[in-house]
py3Dmol code that shows the C-alpha trace and the ligand (Angstrom):
import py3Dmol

protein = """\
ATOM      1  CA  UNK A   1     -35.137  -7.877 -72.439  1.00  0.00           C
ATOM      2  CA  UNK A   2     -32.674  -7.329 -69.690  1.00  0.00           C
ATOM      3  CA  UNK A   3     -34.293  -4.897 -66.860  1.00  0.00           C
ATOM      4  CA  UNK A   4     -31.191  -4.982 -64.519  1.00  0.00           C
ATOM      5  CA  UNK A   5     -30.679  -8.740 -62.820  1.00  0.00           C
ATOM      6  CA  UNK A   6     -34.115 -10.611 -64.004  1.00  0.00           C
ATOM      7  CA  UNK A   7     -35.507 -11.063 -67.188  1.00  0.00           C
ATOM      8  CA  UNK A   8     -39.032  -8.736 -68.069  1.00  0.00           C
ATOM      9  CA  UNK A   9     -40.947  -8.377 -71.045  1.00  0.00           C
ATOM     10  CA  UNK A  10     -41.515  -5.081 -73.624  1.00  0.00           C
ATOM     11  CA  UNK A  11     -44.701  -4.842 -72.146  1.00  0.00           C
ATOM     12  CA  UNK A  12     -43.588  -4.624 -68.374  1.00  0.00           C
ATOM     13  CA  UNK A  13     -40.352  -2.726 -68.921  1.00  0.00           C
ATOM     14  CA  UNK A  14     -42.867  -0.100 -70.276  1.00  0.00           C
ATOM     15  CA  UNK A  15     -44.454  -0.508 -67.535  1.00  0.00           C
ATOM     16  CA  UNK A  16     -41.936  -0.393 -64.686  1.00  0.00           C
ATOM     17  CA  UNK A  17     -40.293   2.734 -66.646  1.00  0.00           C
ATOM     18  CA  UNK A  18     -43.450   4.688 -66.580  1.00  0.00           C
ATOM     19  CA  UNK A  19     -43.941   4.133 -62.870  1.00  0.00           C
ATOM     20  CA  UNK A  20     -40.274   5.124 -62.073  1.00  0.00           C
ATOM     21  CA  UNK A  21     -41.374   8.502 -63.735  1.00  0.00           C
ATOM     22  CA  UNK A  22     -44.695   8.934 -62.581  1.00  0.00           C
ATOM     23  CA  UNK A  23     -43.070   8.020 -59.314  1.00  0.00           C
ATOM     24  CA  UNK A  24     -40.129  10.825 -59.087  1.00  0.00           C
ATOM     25  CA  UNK A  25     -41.017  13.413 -61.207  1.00  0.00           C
ATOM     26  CA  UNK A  26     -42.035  15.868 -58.427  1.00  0.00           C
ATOM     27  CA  UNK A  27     -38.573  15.653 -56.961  1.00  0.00           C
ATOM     28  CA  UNK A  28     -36.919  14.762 -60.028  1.00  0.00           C
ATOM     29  CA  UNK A  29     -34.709  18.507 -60.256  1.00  0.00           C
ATOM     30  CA  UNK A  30     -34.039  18.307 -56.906  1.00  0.00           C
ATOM     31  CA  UNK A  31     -32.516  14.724 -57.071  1.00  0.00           C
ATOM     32  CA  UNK A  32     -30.640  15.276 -60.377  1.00  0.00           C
ATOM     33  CA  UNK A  33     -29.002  17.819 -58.003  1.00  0.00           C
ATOM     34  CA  UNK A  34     -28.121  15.678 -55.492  1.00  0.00           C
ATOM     35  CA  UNK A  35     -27.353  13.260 -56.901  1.00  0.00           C
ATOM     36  CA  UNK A  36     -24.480  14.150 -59.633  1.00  0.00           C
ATOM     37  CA  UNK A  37     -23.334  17.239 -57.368  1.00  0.00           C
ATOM     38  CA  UNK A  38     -24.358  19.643 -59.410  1.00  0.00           C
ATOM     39  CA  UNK A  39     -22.332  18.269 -62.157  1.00  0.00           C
ATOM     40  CA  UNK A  40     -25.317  17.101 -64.089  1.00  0.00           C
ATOM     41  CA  UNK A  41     -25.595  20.810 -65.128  1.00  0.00           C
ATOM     42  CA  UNK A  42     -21.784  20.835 -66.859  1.00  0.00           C
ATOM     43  CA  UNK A  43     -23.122  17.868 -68.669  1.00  0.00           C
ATOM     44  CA  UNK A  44     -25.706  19.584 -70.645  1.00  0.00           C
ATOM     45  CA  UNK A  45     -24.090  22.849 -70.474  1.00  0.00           C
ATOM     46  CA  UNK A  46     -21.775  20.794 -72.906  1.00  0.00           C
ATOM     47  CA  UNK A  47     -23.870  19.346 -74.837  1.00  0.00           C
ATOM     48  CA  UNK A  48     -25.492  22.664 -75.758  1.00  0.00           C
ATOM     49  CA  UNK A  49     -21.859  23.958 -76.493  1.00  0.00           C
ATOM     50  CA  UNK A  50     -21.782  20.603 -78.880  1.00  0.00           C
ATOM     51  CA  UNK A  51     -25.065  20.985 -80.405  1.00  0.00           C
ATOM     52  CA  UNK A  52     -24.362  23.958 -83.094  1.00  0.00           C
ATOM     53  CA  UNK A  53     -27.143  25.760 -82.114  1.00  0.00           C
ATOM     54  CA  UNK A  54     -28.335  28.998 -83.690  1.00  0.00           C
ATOM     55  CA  UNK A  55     -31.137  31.333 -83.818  1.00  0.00           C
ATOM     56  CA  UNK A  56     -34.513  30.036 -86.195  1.00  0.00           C
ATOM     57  CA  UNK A  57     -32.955  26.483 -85.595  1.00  0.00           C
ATOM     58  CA  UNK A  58     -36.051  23.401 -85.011  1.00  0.00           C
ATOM     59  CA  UNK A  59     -34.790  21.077 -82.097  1.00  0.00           C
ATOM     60  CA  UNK A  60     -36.109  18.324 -80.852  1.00  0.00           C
ATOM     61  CA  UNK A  61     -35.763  17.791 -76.791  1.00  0.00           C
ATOM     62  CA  UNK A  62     -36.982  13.942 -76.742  1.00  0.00           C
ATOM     63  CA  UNK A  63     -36.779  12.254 -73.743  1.00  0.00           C
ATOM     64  CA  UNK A  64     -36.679  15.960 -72.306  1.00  0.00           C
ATOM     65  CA  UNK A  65     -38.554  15.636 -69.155  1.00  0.00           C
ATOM     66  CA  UNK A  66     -38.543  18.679 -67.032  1.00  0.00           C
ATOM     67  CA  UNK A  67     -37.163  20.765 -69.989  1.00  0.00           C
ATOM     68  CA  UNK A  68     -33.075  21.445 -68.570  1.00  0.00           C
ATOM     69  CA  UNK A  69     -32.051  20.859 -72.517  1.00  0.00           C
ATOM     70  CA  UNK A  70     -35.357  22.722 -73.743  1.00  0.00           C
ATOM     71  CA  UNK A  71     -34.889  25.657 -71.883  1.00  0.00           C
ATOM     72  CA  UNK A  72     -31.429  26.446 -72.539  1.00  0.00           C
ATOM     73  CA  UNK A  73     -32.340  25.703 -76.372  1.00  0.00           C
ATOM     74  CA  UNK A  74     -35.396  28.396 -75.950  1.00  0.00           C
ATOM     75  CA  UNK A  75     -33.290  31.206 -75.310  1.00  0.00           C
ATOM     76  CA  UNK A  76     -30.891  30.450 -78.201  1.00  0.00           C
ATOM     77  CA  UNK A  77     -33.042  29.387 -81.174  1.00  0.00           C
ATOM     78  CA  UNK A  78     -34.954  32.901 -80.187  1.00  0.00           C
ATOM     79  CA  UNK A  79     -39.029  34.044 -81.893  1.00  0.00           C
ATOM     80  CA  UNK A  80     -38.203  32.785 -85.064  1.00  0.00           C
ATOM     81  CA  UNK A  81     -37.150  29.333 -83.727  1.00  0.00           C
ATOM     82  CA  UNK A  82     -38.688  26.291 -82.542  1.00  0.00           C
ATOM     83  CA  UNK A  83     -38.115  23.690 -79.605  1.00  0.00           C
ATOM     84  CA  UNK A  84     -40.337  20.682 -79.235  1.00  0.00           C
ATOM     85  CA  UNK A  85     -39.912  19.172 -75.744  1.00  0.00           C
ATOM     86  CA  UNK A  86     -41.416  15.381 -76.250  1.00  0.00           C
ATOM     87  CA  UNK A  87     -41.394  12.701 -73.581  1.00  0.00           C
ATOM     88  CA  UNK A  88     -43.750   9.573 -73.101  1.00  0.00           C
ATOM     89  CA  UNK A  89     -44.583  10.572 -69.534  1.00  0.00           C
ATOM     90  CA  UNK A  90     -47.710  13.298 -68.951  1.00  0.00           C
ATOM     91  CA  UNK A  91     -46.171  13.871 -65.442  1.00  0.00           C
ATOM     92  CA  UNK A  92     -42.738  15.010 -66.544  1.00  0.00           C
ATOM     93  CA  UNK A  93     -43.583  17.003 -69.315  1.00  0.00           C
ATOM     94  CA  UNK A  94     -46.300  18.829 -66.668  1.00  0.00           C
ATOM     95  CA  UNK A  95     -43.418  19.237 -64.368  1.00  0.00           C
ATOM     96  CA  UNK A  96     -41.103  20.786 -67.492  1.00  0.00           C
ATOM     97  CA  UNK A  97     -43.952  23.165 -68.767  1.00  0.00           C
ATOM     98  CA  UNK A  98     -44.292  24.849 -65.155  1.00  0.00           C
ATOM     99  CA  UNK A  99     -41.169  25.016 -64.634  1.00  0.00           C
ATOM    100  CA  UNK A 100     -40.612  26.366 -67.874  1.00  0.00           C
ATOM    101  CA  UNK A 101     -43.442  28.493 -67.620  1.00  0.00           C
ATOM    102  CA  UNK A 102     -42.605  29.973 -64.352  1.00  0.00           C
ATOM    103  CA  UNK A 103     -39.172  31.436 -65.786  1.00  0.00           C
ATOM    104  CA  UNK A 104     -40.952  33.369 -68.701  1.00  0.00           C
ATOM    105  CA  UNK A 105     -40.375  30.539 -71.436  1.00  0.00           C
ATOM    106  CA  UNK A 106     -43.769  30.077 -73.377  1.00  0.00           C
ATOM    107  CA  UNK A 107     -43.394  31.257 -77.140  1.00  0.00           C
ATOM    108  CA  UNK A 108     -40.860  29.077 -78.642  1.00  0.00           C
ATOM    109  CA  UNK A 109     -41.504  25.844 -77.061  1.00  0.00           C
ATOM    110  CA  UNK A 110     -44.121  22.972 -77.863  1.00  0.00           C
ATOM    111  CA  UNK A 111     -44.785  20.199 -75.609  1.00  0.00           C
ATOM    112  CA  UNK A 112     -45.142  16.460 -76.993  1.00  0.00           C
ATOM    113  CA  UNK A 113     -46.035  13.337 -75.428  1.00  0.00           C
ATOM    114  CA  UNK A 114     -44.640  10.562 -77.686  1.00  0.00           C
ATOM    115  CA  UNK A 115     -42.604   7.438 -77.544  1.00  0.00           C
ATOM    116  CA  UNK A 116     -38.887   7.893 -79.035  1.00  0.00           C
ATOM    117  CA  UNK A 117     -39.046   4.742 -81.015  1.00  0.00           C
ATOM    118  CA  UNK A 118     -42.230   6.320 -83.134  1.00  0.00           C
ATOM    119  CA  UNK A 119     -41.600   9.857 -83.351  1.00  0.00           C
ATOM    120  CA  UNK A 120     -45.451  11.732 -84.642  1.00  0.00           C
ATOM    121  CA  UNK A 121     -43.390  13.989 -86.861  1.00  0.00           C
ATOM    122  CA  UNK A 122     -42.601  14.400 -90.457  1.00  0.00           C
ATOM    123  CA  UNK A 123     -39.669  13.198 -91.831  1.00  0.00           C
ATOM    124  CA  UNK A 124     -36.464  16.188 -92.345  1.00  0.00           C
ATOM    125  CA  UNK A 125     -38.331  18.130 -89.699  1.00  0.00           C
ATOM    126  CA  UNK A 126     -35.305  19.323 -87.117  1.00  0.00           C
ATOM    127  CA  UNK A 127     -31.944  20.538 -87.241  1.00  0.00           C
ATOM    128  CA  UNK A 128     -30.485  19.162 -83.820  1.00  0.00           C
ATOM    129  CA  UNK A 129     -32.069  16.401 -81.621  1.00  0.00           C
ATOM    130  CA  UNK A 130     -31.007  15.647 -78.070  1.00  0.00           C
ATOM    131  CA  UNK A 131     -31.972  12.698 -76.019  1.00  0.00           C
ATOM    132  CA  UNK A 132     -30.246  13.079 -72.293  1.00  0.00           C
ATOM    133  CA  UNK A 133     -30.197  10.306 -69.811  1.00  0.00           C
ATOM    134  CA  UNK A 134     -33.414   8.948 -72.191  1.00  0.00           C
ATOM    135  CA  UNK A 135     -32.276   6.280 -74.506  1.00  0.00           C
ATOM    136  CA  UNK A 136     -31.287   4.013 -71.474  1.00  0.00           C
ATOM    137  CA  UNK A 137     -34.856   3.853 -70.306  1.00  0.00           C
ATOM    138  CA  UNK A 138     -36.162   3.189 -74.043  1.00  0.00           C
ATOM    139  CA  UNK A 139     -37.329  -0.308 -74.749  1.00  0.00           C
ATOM    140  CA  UNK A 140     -35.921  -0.663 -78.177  1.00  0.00           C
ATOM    141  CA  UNK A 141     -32.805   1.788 -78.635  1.00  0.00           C
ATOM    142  CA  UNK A 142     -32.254   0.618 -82.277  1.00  0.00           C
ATOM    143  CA  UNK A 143     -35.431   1.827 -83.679  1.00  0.00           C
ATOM    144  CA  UNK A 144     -35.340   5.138 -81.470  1.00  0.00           C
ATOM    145  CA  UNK A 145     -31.928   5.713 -83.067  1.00  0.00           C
ATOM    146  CA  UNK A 146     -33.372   5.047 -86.205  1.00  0.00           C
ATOM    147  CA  UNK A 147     -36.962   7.049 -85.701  1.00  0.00           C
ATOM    148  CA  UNK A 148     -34.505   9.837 -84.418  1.00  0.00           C
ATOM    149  CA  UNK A 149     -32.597   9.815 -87.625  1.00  0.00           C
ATOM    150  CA  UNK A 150     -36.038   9.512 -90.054  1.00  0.00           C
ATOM    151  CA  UNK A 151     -37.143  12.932 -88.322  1.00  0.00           C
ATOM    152  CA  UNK A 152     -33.287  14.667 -88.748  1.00  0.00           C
ATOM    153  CA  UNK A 153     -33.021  17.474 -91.398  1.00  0.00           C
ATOM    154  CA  UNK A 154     -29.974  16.183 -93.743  1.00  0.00           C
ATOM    155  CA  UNK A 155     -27.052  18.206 -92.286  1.00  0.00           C
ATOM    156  CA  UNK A 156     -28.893  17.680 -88.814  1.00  0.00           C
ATOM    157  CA  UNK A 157     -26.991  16.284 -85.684  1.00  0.00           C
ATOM    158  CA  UNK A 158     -28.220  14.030 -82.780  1.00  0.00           C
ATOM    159  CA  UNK A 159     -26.953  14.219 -79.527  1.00  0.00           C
ATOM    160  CA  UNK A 160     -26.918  11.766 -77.114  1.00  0.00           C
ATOM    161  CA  UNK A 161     -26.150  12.273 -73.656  1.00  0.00           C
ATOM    162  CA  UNK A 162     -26.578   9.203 -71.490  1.00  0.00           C
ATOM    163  CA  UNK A 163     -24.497   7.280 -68.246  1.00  0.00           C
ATOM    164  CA  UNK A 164     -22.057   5.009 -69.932  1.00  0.00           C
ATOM    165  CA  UNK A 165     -18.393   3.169 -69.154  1.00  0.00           C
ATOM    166  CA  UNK A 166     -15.756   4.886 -66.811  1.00  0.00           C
ATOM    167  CA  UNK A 167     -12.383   4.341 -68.289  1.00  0.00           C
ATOM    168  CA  UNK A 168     -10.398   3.955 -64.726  1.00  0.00           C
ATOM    169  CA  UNK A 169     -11.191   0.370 -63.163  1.00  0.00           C
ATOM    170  CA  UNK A 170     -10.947   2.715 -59.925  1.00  0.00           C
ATOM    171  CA  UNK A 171     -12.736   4.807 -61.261  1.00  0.00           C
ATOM    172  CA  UNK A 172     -15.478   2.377 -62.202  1.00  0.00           C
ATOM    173  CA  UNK A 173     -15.617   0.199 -58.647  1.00  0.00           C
ATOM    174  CA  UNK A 174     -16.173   3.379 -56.722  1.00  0.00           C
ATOM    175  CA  UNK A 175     -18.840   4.458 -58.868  1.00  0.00           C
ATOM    176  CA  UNK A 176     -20.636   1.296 -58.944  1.00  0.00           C
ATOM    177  CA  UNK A 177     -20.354   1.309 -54.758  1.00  0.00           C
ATOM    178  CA  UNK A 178     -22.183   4.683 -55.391  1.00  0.00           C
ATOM    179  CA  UNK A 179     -24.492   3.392 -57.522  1.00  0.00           C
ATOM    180  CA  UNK A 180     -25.781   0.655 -55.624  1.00  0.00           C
ATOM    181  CA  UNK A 181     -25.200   1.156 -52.407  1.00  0.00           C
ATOM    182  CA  UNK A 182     -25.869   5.167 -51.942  1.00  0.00           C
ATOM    183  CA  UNK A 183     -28.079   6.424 -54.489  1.00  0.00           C
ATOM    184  CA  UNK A 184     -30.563   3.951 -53.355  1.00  0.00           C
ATOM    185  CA  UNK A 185     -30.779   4.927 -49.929  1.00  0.00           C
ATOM    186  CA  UNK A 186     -30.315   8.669 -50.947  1.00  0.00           C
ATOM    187  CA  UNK A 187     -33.516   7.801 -53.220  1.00  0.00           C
ATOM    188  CA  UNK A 188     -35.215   6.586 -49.785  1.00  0.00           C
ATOM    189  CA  UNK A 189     -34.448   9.515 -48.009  1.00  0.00           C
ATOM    190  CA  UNK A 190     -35.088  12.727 -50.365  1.00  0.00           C
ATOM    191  CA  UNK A 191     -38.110  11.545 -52.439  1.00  0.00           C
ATOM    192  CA  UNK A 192     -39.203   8.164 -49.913  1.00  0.00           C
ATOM    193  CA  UNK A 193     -38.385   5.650 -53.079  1.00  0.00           C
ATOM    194  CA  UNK A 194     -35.435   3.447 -52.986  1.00  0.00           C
ATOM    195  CA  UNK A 195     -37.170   1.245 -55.629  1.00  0.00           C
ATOM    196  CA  UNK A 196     -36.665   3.683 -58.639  1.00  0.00           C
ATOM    197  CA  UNK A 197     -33.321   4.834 -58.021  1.00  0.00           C
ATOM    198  CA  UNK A 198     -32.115   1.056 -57.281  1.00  0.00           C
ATOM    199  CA  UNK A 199     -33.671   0.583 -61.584  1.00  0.00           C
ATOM    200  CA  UNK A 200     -31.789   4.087 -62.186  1.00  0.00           C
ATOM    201  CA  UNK A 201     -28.377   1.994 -61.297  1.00  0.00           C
ATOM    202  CA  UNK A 202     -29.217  -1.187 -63.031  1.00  0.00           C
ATOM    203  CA  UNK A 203     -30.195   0.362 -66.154  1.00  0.00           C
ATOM    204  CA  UNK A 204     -27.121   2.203 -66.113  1.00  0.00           C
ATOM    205  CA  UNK A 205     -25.521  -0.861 -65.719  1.00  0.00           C
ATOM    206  CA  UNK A 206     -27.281  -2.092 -68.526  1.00  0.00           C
ATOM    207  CA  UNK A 207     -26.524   0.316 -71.045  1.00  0.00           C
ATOM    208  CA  UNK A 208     -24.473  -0.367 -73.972  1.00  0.00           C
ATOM    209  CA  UNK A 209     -21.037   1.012 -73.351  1.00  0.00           C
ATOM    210  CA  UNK A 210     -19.137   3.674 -75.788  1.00  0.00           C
ATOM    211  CA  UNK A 211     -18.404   1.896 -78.564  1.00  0.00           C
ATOM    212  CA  UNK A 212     -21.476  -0.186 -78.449  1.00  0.00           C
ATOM    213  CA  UNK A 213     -23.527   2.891 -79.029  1.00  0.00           C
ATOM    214  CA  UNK A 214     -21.220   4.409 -81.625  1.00  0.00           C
ATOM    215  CA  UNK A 215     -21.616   1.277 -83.769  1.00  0.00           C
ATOM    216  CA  UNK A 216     -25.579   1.106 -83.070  1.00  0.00           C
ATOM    217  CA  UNK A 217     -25.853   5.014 -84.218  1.00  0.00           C
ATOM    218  CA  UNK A 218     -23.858   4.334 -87.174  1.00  0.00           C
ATOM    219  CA  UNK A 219     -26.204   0.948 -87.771  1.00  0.00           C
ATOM    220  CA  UNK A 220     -28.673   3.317 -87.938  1.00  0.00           C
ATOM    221  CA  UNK A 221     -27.201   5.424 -90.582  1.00  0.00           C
ATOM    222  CA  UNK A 222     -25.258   8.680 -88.817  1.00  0.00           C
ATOM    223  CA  UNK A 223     -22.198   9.436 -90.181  1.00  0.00           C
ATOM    224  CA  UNK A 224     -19.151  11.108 -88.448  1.00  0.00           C
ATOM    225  CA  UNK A 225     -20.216   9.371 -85.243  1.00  0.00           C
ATOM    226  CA  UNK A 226     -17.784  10.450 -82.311  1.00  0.00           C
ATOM    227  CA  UNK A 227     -18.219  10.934 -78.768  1.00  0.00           C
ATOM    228  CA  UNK A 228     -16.510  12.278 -75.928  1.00  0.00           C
ATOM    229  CA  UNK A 229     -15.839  11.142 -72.082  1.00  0.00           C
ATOM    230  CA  UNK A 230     -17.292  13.328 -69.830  1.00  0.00           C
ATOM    231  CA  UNK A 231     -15.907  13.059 -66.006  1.00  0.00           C
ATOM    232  CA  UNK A 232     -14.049  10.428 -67.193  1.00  0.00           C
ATOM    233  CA  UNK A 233     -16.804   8.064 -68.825  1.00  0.00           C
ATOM    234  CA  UNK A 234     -19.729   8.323 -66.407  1.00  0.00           C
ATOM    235  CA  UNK A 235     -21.402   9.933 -68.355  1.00  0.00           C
ATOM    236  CA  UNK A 236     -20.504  10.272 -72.459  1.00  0.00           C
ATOM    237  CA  UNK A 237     -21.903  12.394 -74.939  1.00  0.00           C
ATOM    238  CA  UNK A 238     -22.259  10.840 -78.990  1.00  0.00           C
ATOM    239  CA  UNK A 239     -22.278  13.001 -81.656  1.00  0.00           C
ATOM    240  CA  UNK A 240     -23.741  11.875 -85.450  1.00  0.00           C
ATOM    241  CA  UNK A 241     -25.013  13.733 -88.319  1.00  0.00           C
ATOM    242  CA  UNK A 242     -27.307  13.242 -91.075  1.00  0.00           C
ATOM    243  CA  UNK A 243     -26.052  13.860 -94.648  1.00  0.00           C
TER     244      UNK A 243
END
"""
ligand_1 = """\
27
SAM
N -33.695 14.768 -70.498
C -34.052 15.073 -69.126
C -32.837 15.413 -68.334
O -31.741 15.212 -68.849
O -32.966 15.891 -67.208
C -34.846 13.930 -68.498
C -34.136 12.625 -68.334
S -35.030 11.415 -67.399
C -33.741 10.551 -66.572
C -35.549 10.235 -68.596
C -36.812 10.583 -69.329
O -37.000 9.651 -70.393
C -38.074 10.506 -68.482
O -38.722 11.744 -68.471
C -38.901 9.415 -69.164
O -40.289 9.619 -69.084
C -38.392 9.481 -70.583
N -38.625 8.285 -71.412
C -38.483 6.999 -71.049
N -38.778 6.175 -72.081
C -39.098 6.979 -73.129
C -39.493 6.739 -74.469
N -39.603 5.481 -74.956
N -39.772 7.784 -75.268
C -39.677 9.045 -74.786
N -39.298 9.351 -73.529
C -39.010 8.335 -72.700
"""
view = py3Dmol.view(width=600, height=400)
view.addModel(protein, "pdb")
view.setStyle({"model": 0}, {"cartoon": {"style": "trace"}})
view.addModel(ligand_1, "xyz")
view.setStyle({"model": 1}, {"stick": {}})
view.zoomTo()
view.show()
């Protein structure tokens, strides 16, 4: 397994993922803010524009952490709905509940820790399932994409939101100065860990790019895969139903 510039087991890259969370999930709103502008917000505005969400819809938040893509789905699914945030980490998904909790969100939502590549539900169980800025931290994408699609309602869509290839070589050498040069130190000085935001830019570096993903969704058996460039290709956001 690639884990940015050495070479680390399934085991350890576990491991070192869990620790990045445990690590910044306190601060982790506040730096999403920071750190994208703001624009991190647009992002998942988007993809909940994208999703085809309506009221008594099932949705499955995995990889949700503090619950941005949960709560928005919470007000639109409404009583007779369902959202199930998931993520391996305890921390996050404490983080997500308060948070959620604190803004009057309790009925509709049920909080799940589980791994994305062995989802502990039945098969046909949801209607939509997002994973945002998730798969790139998940050990095995292949058989998330594939667990993801097992747990999919035929006629269900997955979304997946993630950092992937800008199109502008400009574009792309500016971002990477970004990347590895600033967020690191930003990391340093708003939550006192350069360590964690220096993996957040290689494993963005390491994730498959556009097309790569579109073929590996497909591999695992969506149909109608497309995605769009979002601020042109940091971030991209795949679409794929089951039929
Ligand atoms: N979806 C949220 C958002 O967009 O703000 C959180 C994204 S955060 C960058 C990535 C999340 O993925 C973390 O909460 C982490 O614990 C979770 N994660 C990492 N590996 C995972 C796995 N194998 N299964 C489920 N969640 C995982």
């Amino acid at each position: 397994i690639d884990f940015g510039y050495k070479q680390v087991g399934k085991e350890e890259k576990q491991g070192l993922v869990a620790n990045v969370f445990n690590s910044v999930a306190k601060k982790y709103d506040v730096m999403n803010d920071v750190m994208s502008f703001g624009i991190h917000r647009l992002w998942k505005r988007y993809t909940i524009d994208c999703s085809g969400v309506r009221a008594g819809m099932k949705v499955l938040d995995i990889a949700g952490g503090t619950g941005d893509l949960t709560e928005q789905f919470s007000r639109r699914v409404g009583p007779k709905g369902e959202v199930v945030l998931a993520d391996i980490n305890q921390a996050m998904l404490d983080v997500g509940r308060d948070k959620l909790r604190n803004r009057g969100i309790v009925a509709n939502v049920d909080y799940v820790q589980a791994n994305a590549e062995e989802l502990p539900f039945a098969d046909d169980t949801f209607d939509i399932i997002t994973i945002a800025f998730g798969l790139r931290n998940v050990t095995d994408k292949q058989k998330a994409l594939e667990s993801m699609f097992r747990v999919l309602k035929p006629g269900g869509r997955l979304l997946v939101l993630e950092f992937s290839k800008p199109v502008q070589p400009m574009l792309s050498q500016a971002y990477d100065f970004y990347s590895f040069n600033v967020l690191p130190k930003m990391g340093q000085l708003i939550a006192g860990d350069a360590d964690s935001y220096q993996y957040l830019a290689e494993s963005i570096r390491m994730h498959p790019d556009q097309e790569t993903l579109k073929g590996m969704m497909e591999q695992a058996g969506y149909e109608n895969v497309t995605f769009d460039n979002l601020t042109g290709g940091i971030v991209a956001l795949h679409r794929g139903f089951k039929f």
